[in-house]
N, C-alpha and C positions, 0 to 999 in steps of 0.2 A: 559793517553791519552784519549780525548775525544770521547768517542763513535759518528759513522758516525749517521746524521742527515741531512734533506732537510726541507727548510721552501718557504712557498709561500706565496707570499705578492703583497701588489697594493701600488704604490703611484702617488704622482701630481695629485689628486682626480682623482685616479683607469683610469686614462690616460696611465698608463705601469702598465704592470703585470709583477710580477721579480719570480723568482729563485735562493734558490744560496744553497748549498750543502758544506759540510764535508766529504769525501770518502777514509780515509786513511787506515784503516781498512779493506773494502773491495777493495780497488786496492791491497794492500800486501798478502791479501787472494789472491787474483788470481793470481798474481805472484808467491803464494807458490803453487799453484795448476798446475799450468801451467809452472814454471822454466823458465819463461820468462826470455830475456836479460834488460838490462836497458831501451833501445830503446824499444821495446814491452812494457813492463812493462807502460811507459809510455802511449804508444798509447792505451794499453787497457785500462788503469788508465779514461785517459781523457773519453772515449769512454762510459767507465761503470757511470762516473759520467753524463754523457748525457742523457743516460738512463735513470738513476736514475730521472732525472727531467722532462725529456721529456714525463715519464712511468705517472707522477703524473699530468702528463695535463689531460691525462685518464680519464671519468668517471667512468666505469662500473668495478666491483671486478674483475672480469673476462676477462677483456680486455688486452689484450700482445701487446707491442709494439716491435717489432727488429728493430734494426738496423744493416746494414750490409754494409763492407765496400769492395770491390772487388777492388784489387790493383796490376798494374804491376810492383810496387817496389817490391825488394826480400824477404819484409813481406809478401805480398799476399793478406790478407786481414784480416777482422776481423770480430765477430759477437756477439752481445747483445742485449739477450730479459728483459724486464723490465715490472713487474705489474703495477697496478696502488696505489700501496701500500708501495712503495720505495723498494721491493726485487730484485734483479738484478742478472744477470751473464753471462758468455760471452767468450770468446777463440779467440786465435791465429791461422791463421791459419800456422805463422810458428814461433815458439816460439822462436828464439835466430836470430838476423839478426846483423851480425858484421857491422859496419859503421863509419866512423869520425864522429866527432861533426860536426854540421853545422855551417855556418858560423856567427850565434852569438856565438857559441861557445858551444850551446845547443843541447839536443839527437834532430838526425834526425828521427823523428819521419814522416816529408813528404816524406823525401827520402828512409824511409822505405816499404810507402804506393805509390805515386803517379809517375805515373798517376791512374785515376781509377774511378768509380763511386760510389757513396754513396743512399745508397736503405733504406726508413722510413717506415716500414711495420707495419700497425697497423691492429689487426684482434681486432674489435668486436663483434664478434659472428654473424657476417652478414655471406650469402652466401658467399660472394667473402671479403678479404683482402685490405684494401687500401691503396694501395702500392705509393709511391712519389719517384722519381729517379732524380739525377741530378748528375754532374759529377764535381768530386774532382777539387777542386780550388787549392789546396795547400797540401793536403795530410796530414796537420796540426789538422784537425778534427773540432775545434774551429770555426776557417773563413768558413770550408766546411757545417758547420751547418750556421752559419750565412746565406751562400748563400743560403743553400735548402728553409731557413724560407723563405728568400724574392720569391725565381724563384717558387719556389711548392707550398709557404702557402700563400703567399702574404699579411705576416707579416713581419715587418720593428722589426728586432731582432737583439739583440749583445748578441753573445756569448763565456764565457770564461771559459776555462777548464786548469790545471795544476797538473803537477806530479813531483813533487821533491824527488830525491832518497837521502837517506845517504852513505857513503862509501862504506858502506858492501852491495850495492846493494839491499836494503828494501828500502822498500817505508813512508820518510819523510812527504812526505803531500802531498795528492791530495783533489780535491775540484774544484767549480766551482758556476758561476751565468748563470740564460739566463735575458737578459731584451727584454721585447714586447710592443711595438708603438703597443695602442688601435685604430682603426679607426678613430677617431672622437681628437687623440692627436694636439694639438695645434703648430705652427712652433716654437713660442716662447721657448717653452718647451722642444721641442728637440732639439734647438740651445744649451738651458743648460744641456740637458745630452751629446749632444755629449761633450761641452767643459770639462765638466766632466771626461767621458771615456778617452779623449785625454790625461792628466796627470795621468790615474788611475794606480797603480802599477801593476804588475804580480797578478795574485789569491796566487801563492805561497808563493812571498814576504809577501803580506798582513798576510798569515796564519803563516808568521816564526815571523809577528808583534804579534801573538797572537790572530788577531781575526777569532771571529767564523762566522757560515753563517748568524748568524744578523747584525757583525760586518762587514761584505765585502759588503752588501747588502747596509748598511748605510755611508759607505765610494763611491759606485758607484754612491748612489742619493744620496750624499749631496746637502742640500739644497731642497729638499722635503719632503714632508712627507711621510715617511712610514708608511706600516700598515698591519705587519704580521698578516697572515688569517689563516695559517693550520702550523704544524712541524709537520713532519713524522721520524720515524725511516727511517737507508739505512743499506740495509745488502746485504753480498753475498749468496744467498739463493740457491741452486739445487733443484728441485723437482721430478728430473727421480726415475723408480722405475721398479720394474722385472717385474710389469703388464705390464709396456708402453715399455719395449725392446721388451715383449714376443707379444705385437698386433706390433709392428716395424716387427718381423721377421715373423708376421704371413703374413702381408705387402707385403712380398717379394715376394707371389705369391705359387702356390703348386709343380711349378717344379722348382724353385730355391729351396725349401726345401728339394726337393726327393734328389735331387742335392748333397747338406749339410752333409742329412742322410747316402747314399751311401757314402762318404767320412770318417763314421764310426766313427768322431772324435765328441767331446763335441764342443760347440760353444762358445765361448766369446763374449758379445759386450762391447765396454766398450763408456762412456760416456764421452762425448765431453768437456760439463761442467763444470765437478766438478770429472773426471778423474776413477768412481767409474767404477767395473768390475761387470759384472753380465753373470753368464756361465749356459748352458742350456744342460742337456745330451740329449742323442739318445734317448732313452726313451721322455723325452720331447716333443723332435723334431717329434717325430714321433703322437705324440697326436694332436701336433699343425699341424700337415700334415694332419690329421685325420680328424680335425676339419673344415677341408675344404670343405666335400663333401655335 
């Protein structure tokens, strides 16, 4: 199996900036971490492969992008934070949602999610976060990025994300492309990419043809020139650690601790992420009460 990979590229002389991604690897990692149903599976699939691209618009090593999806379908919602180095990860917040197919016959992955709003949080180390909101089109994730590029970024984008499961409920292939209208793009030129798009396959289909993110990238813009600039790795990465639970619970203030300690009991937290447990005795708790004064 291919190892998951994102490539950035320009073509129609650097008139669209593209995107396209490999993610099978890490959507099945989250699935195993998270015992998502197929429908989840999906939606987080799609969700992390966004990131994954969305993270690599990023300049700064240091800069985090979330995304977050607030939904009154009975998924609820979802969340992924992405560097700017292709590392990703992300959660349910309701890992198994029973549903019929929808009416292609495909996981309802809107009907999981929508209604709802979709939130593009990018923190670069500024004061304040720059946060982008806009409200679920479809629940589908794909079209609801499509819309936020145009209504928030006021970039003219297509966005395609896909998650194919196998029988056994693993994850067959995910993956995905973003394409972005530069400013200054020509009508001519987007007349031929939309006709383009219009016949384009599924991401999936393409990937069960066998091709890779060079290979979907140059089947979207057929008929331009491409011109890969960067591949990055994509991986599902975690970085929590008993430092960052133990400032979380220092966090909580001095009398939700005394709180805690009186209760006598060790503490658990466990992470959202990547599911990992990190327990803090009385003793602990009480240092970190300590360390308040």
């Amino acid at each position: 199996m291919m190892s998951d990979y994102l490539i950035r590229a320009t073509a129609a002389g650097a008139q669209i900036r593209a995107f396209a991604a490999v993610t099978t690897e890490t959507a099945e990692r989250a699935r195993t971490i998270h015992n998502t149903c197929p429908t989840m599976t999906a939606a987080l699939g799609r969700l992390l492969t966004a990131g994954a691209m969305m993270g690599s618009m990023m300049k700064g090593d240091d800069d985090l992008l979330t995304l977050q999806i607030r939904g009154e379908g009975p998924g609820k919602g979802l969340t992924v934070t992405a560097t700017a180095n292709g590392t990703v990860k992300g959660y349910p917040v309701v890992p198994v949602v029973n549903l019929p197919a929808n009416a292609k016959g495909k996981l309802d992955v809107g009907g999981a999610l929508y209604p709802g709003t979709l939130s593009v949080i990018r923190d670069m180390g500024l004061k304040e976060p720059y946060v982008g909101q806009t409200v679920l089109q479809t629940g589908e994730i794909a079209e609801d990025l499509t819309y936020y590029f145009a209504a928030s970024e006021q970039t003219p984008s297509s966005v395609a994300l896909g998650v194919l499961m196998n029988s056994d409920n693993t994850v067959r292939h995910a993956g995905g492309f973003i394409l972005q209208l530069m400013p200054f793009a020509e009508d001519s030129m987007i007349d031929r990419l939309e006709a383009n798009l219009k016949d384009l396959p599924s991401v999936t289909k393409m990937m069960e043809e066998g091709l890779d993110p060079e290979g979907i990238l140059r089947r979207a813009l057929a008929g331009f020139d491409v011109e890969i600039t960067d591949t990055m790795p994509v991986e599902y990465s975690c970085n929590c650690s008993r430092e960052k639970m133990e400032k979380a619970l220092i966090a909580i203030g001095q009398k939700d601790l005394r709180e805690l300690i009186e209760e006598n009991e060790p503490v658990t937290m466990n992470c959202q992420f990547c599911g990992s447990s990190f327990t803090f005795s009385i003793e602990e708790l009480k240092k970190m009460a300590g360390s308040h004064k």
